[in-house]
N, C-alpha and C positions, 0 to 999 in steps of 0.2 A: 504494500500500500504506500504512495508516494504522501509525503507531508505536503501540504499548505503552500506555497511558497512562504508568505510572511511566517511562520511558525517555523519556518525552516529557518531565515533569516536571524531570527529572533536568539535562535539556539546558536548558530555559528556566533553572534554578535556575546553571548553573553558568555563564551568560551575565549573569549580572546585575551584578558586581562590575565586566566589562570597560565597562558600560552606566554605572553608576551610583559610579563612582570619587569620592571625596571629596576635594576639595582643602583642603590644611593649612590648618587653623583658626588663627591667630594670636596674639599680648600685643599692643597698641600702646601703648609707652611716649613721654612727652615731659619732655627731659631739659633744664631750664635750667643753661647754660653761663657767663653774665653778663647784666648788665644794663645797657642804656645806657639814664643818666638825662634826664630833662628831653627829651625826642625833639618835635621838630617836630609836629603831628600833619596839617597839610597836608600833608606830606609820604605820608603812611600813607593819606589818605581826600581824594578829591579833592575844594575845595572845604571845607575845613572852616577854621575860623578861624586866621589867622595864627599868634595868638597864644598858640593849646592846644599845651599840652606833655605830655608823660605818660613816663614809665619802661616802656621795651618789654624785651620779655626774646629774650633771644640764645636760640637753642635745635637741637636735633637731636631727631630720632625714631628709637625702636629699634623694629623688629620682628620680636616670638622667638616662633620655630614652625618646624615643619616640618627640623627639623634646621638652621637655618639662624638669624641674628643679624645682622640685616638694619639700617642706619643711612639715613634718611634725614636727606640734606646732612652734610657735616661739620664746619662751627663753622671759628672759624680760631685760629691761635696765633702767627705771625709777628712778630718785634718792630716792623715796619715800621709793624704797624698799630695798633700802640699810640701812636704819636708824633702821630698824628691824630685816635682815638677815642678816649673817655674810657669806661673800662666799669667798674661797680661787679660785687664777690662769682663774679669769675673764674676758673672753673677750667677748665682744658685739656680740650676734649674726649675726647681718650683718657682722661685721665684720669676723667672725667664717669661714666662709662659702669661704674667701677667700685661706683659706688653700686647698680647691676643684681646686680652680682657679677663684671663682667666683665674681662678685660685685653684690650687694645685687639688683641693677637692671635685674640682671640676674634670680632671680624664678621666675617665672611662675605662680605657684602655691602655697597656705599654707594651710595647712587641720592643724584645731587645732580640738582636738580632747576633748578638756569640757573646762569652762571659768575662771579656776583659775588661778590667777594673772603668776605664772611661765612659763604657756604655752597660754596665749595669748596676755601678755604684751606688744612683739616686734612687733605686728603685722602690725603696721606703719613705718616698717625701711623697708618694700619691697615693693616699689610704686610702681610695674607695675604688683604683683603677685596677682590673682584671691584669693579669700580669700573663704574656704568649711569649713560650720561648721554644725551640726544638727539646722534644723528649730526650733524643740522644747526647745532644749538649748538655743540657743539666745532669742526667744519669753517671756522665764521664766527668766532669768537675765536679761533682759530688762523690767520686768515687778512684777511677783507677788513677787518672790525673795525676795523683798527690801520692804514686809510688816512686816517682822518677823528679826530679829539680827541673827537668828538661820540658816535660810535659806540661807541670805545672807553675812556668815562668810566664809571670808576663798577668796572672791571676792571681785574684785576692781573697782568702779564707775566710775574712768574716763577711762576703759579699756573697761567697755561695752557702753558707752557713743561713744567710736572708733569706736566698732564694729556698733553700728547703724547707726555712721557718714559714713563710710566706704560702708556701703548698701544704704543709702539713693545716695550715687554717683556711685553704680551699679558695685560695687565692691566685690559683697560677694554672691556664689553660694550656697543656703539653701537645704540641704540633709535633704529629707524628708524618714525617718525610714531606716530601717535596709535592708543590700545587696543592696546599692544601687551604682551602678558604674558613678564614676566622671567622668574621662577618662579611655582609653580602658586602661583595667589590672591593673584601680586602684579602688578598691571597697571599701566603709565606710561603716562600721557595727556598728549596737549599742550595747555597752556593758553593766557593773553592772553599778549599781546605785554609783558611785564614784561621780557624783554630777548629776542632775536632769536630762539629755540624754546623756552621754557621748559614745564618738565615739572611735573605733580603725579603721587600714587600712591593708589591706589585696593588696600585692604589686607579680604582677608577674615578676617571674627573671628567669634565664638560669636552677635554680637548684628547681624551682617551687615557691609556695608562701610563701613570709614574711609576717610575720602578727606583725606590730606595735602597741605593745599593748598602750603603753606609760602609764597611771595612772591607765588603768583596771588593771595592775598586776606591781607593785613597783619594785621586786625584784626576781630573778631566785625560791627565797625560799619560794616566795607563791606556783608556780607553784609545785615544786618538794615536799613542803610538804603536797599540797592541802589545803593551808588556806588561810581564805580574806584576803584581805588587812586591813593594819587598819583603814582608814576612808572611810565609804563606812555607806550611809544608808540605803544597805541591802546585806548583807554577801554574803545570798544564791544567789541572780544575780550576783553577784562577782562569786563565784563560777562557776554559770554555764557560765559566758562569758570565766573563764577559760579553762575549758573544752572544749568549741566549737573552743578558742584559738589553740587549742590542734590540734583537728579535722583539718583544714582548714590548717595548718602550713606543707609544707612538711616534715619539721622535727621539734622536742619536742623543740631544743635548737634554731629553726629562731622562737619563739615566743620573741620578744625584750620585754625585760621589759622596763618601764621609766624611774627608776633612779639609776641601778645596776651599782657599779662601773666593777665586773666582766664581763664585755662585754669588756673590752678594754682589757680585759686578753685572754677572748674566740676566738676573732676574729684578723685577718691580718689588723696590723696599716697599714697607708698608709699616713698617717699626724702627728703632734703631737695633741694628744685629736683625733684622727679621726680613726676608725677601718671601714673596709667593712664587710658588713655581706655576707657570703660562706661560 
């Protein structure tokens, strides 16, 4: 028996929202926190001269949409790590974040993106934010890490001691492996080997996808010259998460690096230390 036409109509039409759902459009903000001056730049690009130094910028990324006020990494504030880094024009990243409009009660969310002390130190200054890291990353800095000096250089014991505190009160969402969507239009991907699972994020917006690299790629100059970075314990997975960087990015230049200070030259300030990425 053939329907109606309008009855037929009727049905296709009111099938089409369940088909055709929009996921939240996004802001990506990049918020500079400090700066350390004079930085190594071998260090940043493998292979590059001893002797280049440059002023990298400390940074966090907000992303507000969807009902939601999402921080990627959280910056650190510890006095421990003052007595070893030197950093100019520092402000607290909760604090940072007020330049948005916001109080640190205000994220939602913090996707830290691998376990080294710079990006997941603050991660107790946002008491009400969901905390998303790789399962396999915390499992192994919680664990075997800390058999070997080697392994676990470069990371800080009472910063993953937080982060298990932090889960053990059901506070910390574990992203298990790669393309995995948190909330709608925000997907963590796992990259190079820059420490044992590290993650970037992959953000929908008005002009298509940001992809936060944040440590998979230091600096514009990896990308543009094709080199790892320099710490990284395997180049070629550096490499090819640059490249898939690439791929996923609606354009070459929304791949953020983590600590280029030329971002705040490339993109529309809207704060001091704060550009939008467009």
């Amino acid at each position: 028996m053939k329907l109606p036409l309008l009855l037929f109509a009727a049905l296709v039409v009111s099938s089409v929202p369940a088909l055709t759902q929009q996921k939240p459009v996004y802001e990506v903000y990049a918020i500079r926190y400090a700066i350390t001056p004079d930085y190594p730049i071998n260090d940043l690009v493998y292979g590059a001269d001893p002797k280049r130094k440059a002023d990298i910028a400390m940074m966090v990324w907000l992303v507000r949409g969807g009902g939601h006020n999402i921080l990627v990494d959280s910056g650190f504030y510890h006095e421990r790590f003052f007595r070893d880094w030197k950093v100019k024009d520092y402000v607290k990243p909760s604090e940072a974040v007020a330049r948005l409009g916001l109080k640190p009660e205000d994220i939602t969310d913090v996707v830290i993106s691998h376990m080294h002390w710079d990006h997941v130190d603050g991660v107790d200054l946002f008491p009400k934010a969901r905390i998303w890291i790789q399962n396999d990353e915390l499992e192994y800095y919680a664990g075997e890490a800390w058999e070997t000096k080697q392994t676990s250089d470069g990371f800080d014991a009472q910063d993953v001691i937080e982060m298990v505190k932090l889960n053990t009160e059901g506070h910390v969402g574990l992203v298990h492996g790669d393309a995995q969507e948190i909330l709608p239009g925000i997907i963590c991907y796992t990259g190079g080997k820059h420490t044992h699972q590290s993650q970037y994020v992959g953000v929908n917006t008005a002009g298509g996808t940001v992809i936060l690299a944040s440590d998979n790629m230091y600096l514009y100059e990896n990308m543009e010259r094709h080199t790892p970075i320099g710490e990284t314990v395997d180049a070629a997975s550096n490499l090819r998460a640059q490249d898939r960087m690439k791929m996923l990015a609606a354009r070459p230049e929304w791949v953020i690096p983590g600590h280029d200070m030329a971002i705040f030259e490339r993109f529309p300030k809207v704060a001091e230390g704060v550009v939008r990425i467009q």
